[in-house]
C-alpha positions as CSV (number, residue, x, y, z in Angstrom):
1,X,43.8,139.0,121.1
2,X,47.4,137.6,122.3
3,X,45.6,134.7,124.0
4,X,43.7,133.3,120.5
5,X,47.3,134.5,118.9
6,X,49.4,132.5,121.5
7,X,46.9,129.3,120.9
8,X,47.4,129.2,116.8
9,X,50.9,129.8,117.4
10,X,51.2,126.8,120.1
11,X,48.8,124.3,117.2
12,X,51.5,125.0,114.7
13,X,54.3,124.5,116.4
14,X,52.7,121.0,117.7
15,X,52.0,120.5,113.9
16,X,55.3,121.4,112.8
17,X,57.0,119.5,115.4
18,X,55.2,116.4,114.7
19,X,55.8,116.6,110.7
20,X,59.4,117.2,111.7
21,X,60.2,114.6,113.8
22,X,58.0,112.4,111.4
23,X,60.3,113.8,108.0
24,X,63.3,111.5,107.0
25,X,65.1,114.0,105.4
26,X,66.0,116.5,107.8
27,X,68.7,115.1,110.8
28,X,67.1,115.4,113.5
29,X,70.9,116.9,115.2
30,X,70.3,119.8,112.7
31,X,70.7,122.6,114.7
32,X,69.5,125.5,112.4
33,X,66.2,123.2,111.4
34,X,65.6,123.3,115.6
35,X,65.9,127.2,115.4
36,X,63.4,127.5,112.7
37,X,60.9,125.3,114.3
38,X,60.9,127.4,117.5
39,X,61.1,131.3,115.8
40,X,58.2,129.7,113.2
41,X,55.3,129.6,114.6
42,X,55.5,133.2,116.0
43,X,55.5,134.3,112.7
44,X,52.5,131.9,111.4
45,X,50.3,134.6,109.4
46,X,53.5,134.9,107.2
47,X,54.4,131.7,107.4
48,X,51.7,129.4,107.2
49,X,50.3,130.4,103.6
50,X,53.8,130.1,102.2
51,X,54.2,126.6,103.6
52,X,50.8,125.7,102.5
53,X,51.4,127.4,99.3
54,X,55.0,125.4,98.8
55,X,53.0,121.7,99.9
56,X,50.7,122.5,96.9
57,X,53.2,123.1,94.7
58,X,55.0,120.3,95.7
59,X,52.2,117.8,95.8
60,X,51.1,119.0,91.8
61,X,54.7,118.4,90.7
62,X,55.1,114.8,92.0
63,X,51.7,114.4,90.4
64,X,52.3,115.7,87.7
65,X,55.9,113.2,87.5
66,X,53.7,110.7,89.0
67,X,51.7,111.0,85.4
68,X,54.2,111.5,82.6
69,X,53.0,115.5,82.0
70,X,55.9,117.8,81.9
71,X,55.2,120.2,84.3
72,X,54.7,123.3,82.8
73,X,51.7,122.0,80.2
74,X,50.4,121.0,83.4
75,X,50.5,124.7,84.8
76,X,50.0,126.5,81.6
77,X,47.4,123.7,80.9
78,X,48.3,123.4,77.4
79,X,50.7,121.1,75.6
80,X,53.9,122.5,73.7
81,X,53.0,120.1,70.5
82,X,49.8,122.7,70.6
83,X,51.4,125.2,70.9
84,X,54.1,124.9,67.9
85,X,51.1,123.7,65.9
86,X,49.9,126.7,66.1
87,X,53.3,128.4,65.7
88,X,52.8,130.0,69.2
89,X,56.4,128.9,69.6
């Protein structure tokens, strides 16, 4: 059990690590970033969904930016002009 534990651990600090020294906006002198990226990984079946879960997020807002739709019609999937149409609002 600890060895297939140890593994996943290991592939996502060699993940993390890699996005890290790949990311521009994090100095790479940061000291408290290096902390995280070594007490992380241990913790990956906490961590891993919320990271996932925060690249999603992330991803659907710069699309959303990307297309000119304010971001919560995009997550409510309805427009506010709708909405005070129907006097909802």
């Amino acid at each position: 059990m600890f060895i297939c534990y140890f593994m996943i651990a290991t592939a996502v600090f060699c993940l993390w690590f890699s996005l890290f020294l790949l990311d521009r906006t994090t100095p790479k002198n940061h000291f408290l970033s290096w902390i995280v990226l070594l007490i992380a990984p241990w913790f990956w079946p906490i961590v891993l969904p919320l990271s996932i879960k925060e690249l999603i997020v992330k991803a659907r807002s710069r699309r959303h930016r990307q297309n000119g739709i304010p971001l919560e019609e995009a997550i409510i999937g309805i427009r506010t002009t709708e909405l005070t149409e129907h006097k909802l609002i």
